[in-house]
N, C-alpha and C positions, 0 to 999 in steps of 0.2 A: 925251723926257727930262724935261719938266717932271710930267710923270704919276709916273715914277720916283721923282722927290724928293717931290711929294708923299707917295707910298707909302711911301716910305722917312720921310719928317717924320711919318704920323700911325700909324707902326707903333710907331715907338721911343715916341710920348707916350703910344700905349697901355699898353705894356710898363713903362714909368714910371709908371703909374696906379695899380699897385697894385692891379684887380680880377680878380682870378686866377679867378673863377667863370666870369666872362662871357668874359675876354680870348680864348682859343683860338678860340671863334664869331666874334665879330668880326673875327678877323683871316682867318680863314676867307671870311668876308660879303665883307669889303675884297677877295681874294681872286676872290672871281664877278663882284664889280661890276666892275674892273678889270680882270680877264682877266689876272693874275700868278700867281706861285709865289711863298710867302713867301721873300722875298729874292733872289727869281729863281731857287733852287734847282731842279735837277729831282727828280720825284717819287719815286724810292726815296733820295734825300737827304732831301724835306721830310716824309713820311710819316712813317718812325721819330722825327724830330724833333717831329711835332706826336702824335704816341701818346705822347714821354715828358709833354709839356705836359698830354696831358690826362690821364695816370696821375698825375702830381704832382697835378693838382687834384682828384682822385678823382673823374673822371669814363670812366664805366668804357665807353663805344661812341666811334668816330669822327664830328661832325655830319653829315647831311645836306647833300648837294650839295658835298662835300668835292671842291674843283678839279682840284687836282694828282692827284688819285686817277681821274679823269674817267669819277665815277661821278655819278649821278642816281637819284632814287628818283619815281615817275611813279605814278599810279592805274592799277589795271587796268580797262581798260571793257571789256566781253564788249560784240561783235556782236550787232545787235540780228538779225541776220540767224541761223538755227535751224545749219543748215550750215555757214555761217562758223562760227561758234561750236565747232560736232562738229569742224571741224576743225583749230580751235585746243585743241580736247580732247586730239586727238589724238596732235599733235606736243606737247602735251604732257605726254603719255600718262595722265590724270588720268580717270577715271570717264567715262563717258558717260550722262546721262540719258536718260529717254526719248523726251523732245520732238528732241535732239538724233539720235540713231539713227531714229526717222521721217522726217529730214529728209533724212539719209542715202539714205533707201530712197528717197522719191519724187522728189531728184537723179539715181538712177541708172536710175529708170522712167522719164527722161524722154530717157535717152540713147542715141543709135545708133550703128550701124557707121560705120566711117570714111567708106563709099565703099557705095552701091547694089553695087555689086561684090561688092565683104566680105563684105555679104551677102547673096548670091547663090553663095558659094565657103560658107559656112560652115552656108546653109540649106541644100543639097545633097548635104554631106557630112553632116550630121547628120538627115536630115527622117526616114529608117527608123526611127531611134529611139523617133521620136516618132507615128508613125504620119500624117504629113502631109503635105503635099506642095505646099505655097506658102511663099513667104517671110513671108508675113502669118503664118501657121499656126506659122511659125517664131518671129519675135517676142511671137505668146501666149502659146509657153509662157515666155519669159522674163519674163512679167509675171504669167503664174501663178503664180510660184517669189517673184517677189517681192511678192507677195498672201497666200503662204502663210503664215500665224502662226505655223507650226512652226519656219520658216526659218531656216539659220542662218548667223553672215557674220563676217570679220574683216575687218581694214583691216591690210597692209603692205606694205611697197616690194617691189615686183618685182624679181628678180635681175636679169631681163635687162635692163631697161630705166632701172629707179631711180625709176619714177612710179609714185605713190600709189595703191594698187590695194584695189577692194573686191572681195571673194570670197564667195559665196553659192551654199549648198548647200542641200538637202533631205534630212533626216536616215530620209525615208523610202526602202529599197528598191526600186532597179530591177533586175531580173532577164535582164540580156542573157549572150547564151552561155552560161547557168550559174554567168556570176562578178555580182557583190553590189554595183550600182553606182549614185550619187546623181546625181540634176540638179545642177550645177554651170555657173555663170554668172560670169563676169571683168568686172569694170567699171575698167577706167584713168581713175580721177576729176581727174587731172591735162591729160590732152588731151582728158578728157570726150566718151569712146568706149564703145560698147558692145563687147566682143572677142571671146566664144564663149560660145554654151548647149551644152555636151556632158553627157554621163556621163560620170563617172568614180570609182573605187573609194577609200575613204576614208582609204587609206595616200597616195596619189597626189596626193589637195585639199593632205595635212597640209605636203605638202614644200614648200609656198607657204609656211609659217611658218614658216622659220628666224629663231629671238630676235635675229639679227643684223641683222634687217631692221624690224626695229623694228615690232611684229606689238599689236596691241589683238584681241580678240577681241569682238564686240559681242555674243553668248549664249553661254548656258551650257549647253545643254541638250547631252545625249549621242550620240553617235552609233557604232553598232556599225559596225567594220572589216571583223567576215565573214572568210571563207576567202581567202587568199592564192591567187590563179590566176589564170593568164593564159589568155585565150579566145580565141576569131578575132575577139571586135567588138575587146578592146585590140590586137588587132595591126593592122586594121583602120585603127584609128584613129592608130598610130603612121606607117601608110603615108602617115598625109597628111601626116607633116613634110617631107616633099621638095616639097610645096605651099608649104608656110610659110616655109620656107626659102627659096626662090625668088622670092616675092613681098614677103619682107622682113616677114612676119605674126609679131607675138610670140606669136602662139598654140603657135609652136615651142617654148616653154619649158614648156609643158602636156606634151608628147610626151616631151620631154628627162625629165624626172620619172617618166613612163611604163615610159620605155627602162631607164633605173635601176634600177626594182621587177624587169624581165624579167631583170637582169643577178642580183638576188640572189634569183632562184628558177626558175635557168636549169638548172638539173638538174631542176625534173621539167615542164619546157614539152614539149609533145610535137614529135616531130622537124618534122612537118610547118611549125606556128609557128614554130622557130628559122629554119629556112632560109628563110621570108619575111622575119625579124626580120634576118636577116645579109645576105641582098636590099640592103635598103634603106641597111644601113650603110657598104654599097660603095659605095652613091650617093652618098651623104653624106660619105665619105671623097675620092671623088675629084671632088666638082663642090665641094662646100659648106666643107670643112675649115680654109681660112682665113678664109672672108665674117666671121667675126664673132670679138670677143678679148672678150666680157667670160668671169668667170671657169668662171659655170658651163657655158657651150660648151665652153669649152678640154679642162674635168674632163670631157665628155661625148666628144668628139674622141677623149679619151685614153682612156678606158672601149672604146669601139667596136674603134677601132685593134688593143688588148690581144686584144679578143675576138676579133675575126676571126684574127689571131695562133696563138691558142691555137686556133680552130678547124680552120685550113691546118696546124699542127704534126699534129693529131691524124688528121688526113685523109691527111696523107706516111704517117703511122704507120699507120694503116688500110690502106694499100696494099702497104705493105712487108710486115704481114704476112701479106695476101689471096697476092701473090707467093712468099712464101715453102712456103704453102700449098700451092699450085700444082704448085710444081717439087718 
């Protein structure tokens, strides 16, 4: 109470004073030191109120550390740390130098699989590719790729998961089955996991960048897409989402993306690849189809479902007219 009448005694003898330059600051200042709203008002009352006061004194901004507005005006200090910093660049999405994106890279050289396991599931599905045959052998080349000066990498949120994820590719050709495919590597910089060194085709990396995911790109150099086609290694490799899926591996969202590209260039897959690719959708339809609700499983659930659909329609119709044939 007695702070009140204070406030209230040294507001009215300011306002009586007659210094109409200074006044609106001061009573602002009175304002912080005391922890009030002029007159106790709340603040879409005192704000209009204290903008006409300072339009009347042509002064044309609202002061600093303005209370009722509970706002503050603070120095920015960047991290003295390289990393920290890239990743304050990032969320807020402003440039990246290059001291910054180095620092990137040798965070993510320094990170591994979740689990000895991990990788041992993901050095075994992948070592043909590579022509090797150890887990060690397996983790070189993931630090050859990011050694590579050509390399190239973005940073955005993962759909499945919603952690901060770096992506790095080799904008050189690999040549499996006759389709046009890059080393490609997933770093979860959020649980600071390594997640998978595969191939994969340059429509397939891009789907990781949806603008909605809040996507930086750290180079700029080009990389050729190549021929649309699907081979035995991508079907190959889409057989291992009943892996990922079962063990709870987001490398599942790689496959998901996969399966996608299969669906809008499913007229010229040769039959033999469809009916592995429709294989595996049955599995997935009947063990896997509710484990998981974020959005892009659901749109993949729903994709499969449709497919296999339209495949059993075409198959009654292939027999009806084998039979008609017949007779």
């Amino acid at each position: 109470m007695c702070i009140n009448l204070l406030w209230c005694a040294l507001r009215t003898r300011f306002i009586k004073s007659g210094r109409k330059t200074l006044r609106p600051y001061i009573l602002v200042l009175l304002d912080i030191v005391l922890g009030f709203g002029i007159s106790g008002q709340p603040p879409d009352i005192l704000c209009p109120f204290l903008a006409i006061e300072l339009c009347e004194y042509r002064i044309r901004a609202l002061p600093p550390y303005h209370y009722n507005c509970r706002t503050r005006i603070v120095p920015y200090i960047e991290p003295k740390d390289a990393y920290d910093a890239a990743l304050n660049s990032y969320h807020n999405l402003s440039k990246m130098p290059e001291k910054q994106i180095a620092a990137v890279v040798d965070h993510a050289a320094r990170l591994e699989f979740a689990s000895p396991e991990k990788l041992g599931q993901h050095s075994e599905k992948h070592q043909a590719e590579y022509g090797i045959t150890t887990n060690a052998g397996y983790l070189n080349e993931v630090k050859k790729l990011l050694k590579n000066p050509l390399k190239q990498m973005a940073l955005a949120i993962s759909a499945r998961d919603r952690s901060l994820t770096l992506y790095v590719w080799d904008p050189k050709v690999r040549l499996l089955d006759g389709v046009q495919k890059h080393d490609f590597a997933v770093f979860d910089l959020d649980n600071n996991i390594l997640k998978t060194l595969h191939a994969k085709i340059m429509e397939e990396i891009e789907k990781n960048f949806d603008p909605r995911n809040k996507v930086m790109l750290l180079s700029d150099q080009f990389t050729s897409k190549g021929a649309k086609m699907v081979g035995n290694h991508c079907v190959k490799n889409y057989e291992y989402i009943i892996d990922y899926l079962e063990t709870d591996d987001s490398t599942d969202i790689q496959e998901i993306y996969s399966r996608q590209r299969f669906e809008e260039e499913w007229d010229s897959i040769p039959e033999p690849l469809k009916q592995r690719i429709l294989a595996v959708d049955k599995i997935v339809l009947e063990r896997y189809a509710d484990w998981f609700d974020y959005q892009l499983f659901k749109d993949y659930i729903k994709m499969i479902r449709n497919r296999l659909q339209i495949e059993s329609s075409c198959g009654i119709l292939a027999q009806n007219k084998s039979g008609e044939a017949h007779s």
